[in-house]
KESEFI-738293 format. One record per residue (C-alpha): residue number from 0; x, y, z. Coordinates in nm, 2 decimals, decimal comma. Each point is the difference from the previous one (the first is absolute). Last residue first. Example, Ala and Ser with C-alpha at 12.3 -4.5 7.8 and 13.67 -1.06 7.14 Angstrom:
2
+-------+--------+--------+--------+
: fimar :     c1 :     c2 :     c3 :
+-------+--------+--------+--------+
:     1 :   1,37 :  -0,11 :   0,71 :
:     0 :  -0,14 :  -0,34 :   0,07 :
+-------+--------+--------+--------+
//
This chain:
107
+-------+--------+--------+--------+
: fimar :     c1 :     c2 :     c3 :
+-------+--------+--------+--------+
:   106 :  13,24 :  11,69 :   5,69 :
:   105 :  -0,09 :  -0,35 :  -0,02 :
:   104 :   0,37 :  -0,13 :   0,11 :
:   103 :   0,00 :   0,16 :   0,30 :
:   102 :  -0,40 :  -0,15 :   0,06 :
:   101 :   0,13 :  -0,32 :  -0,04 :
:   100 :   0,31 :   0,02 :   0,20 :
:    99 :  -0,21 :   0,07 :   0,35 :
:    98 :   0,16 :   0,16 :   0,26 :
:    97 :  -0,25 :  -0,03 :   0,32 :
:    96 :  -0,28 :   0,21 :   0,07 :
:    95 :   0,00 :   0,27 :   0,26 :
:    94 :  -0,14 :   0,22 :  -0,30 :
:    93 :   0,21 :   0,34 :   0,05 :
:    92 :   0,32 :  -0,21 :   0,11 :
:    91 :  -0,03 :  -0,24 :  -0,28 :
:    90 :  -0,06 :   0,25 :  -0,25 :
:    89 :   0,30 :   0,26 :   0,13 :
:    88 :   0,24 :  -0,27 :  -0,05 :
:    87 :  -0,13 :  -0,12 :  -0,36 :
:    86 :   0,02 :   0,38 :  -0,10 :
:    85 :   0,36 :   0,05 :   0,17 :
:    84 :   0,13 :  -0,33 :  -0,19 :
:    83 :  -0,12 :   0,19 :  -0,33 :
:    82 :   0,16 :   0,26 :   0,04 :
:    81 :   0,29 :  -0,20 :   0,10 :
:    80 :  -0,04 :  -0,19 :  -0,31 :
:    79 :  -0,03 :   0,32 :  -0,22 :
:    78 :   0,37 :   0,13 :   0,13 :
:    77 :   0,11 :  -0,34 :  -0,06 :
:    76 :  -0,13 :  -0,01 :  -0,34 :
:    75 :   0,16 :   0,33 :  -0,10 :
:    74 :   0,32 :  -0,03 :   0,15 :
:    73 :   0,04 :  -0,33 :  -0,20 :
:    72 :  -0,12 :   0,18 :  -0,33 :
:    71 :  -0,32 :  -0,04 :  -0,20 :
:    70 :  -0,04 :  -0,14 :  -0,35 :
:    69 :  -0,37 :  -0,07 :   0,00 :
:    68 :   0,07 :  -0,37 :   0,08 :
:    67 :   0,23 :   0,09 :   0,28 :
:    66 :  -0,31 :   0,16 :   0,14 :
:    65 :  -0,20 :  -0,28 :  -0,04 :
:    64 :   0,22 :  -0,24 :   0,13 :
:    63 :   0,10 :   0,20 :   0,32 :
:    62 :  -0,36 :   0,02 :   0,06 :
:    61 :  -0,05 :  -0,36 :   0,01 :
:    60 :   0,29 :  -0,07 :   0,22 :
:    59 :  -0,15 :   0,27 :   0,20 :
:    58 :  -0,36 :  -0,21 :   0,04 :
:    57 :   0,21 :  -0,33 :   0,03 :
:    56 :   0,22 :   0,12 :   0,27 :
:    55 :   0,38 :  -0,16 :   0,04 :
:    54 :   0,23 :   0,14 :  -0,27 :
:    53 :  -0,15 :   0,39 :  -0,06 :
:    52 :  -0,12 :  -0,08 :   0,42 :
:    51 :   0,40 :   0,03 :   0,09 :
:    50 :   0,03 :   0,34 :  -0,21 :
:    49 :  -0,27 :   0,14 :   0,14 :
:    48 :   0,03 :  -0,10 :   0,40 :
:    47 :   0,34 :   0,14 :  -0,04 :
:    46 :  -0,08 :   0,36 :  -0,15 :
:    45 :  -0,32 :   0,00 :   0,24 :
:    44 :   0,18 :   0,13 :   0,28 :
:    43 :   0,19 :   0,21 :  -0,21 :
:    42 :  -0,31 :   0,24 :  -0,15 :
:    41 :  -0,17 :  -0,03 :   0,38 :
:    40 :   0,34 :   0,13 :   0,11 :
:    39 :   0,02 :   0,32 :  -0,29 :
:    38 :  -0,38 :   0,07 :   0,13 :
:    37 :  -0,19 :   0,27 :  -0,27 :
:    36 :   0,13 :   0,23 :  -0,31 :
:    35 :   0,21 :  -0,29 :  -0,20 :
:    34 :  -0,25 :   0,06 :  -0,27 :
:    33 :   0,04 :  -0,31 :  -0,24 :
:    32 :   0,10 :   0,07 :  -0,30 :
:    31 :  -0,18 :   0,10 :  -0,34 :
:    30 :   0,24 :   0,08 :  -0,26 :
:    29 :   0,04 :   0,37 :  -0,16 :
:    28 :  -0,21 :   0,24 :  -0,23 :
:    27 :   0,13 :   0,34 :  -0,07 :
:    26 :  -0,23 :   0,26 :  -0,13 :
:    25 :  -0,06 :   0,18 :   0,35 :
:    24 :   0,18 :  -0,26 :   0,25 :
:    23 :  -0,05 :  -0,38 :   0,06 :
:    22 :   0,07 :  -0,25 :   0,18 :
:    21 :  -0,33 :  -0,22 :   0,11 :
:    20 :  -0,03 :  -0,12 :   0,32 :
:    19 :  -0,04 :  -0,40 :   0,11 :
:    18 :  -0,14 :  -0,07 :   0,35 :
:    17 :   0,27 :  -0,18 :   0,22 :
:    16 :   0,03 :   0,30 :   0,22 :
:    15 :  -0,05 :  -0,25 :   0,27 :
:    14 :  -0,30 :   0,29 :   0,15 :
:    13 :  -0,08 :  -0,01 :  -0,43 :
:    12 :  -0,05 :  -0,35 :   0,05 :
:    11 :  -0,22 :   0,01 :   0,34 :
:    10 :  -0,22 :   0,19 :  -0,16 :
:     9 :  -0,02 :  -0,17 :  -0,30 :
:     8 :  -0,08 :  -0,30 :   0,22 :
:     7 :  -0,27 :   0,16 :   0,13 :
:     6 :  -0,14 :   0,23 :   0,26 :
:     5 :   0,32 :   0,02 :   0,21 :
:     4 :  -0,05 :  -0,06 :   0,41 :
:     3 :   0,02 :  -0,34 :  -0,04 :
:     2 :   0,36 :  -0,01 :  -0,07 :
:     1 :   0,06 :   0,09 :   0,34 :
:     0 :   0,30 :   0,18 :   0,11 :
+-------+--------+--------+--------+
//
């Protein structure tokens, strides 16, 4: 459909079901993970795009770094790069303006 009919790019996230969700239970406190609830195509049509863009896209590159810096793991950064993939998407499609690194890498 159109990605323009979402509000935000949280919106659009948790419609990826890319959005992270706590585990927990009563007492018991688990692991945030993502929340698999929302579009199992849009989640592996962005698989590829991710993993090429961790080698190839300076604003992911970045984010790679950073997370791999605070001890993340592969599955981890790759799930947050097509996150963040989704975000950049949905801002150049809601603003008409081209991609523009700088502002990836400022946020």
């Amino acid at each position: 459909g159109d990605p323009l009919q979402f509000g935000s790019g949280r919106a659009i996230t948790a419609f990826a079901g890319l959005n992270p969700k706590l585990q927990e239970s009563g007492t018991y406190k688990g692991q945030t993970r993502i929340s698999r609830t929302g579009s199992s195509r849009l989640r592996a049509g962005l698989y590829m795009p991710a993993v090429c863009s961790l080698k190839h896209n300076a604003a992911i590159s970045a984010l790679r770094d950073r997370l791999k810096a605070r001890g993340k793991t592969g599955k981890q950064i790759v799930c947050a790069a097509m996150r963040k993939l989704l975000h950049i998407a949905y801002g150049v499609l809601k603003s008409g303006q081209p991609f523009d690194p700088k502002l990836a890498l400022a946020h």
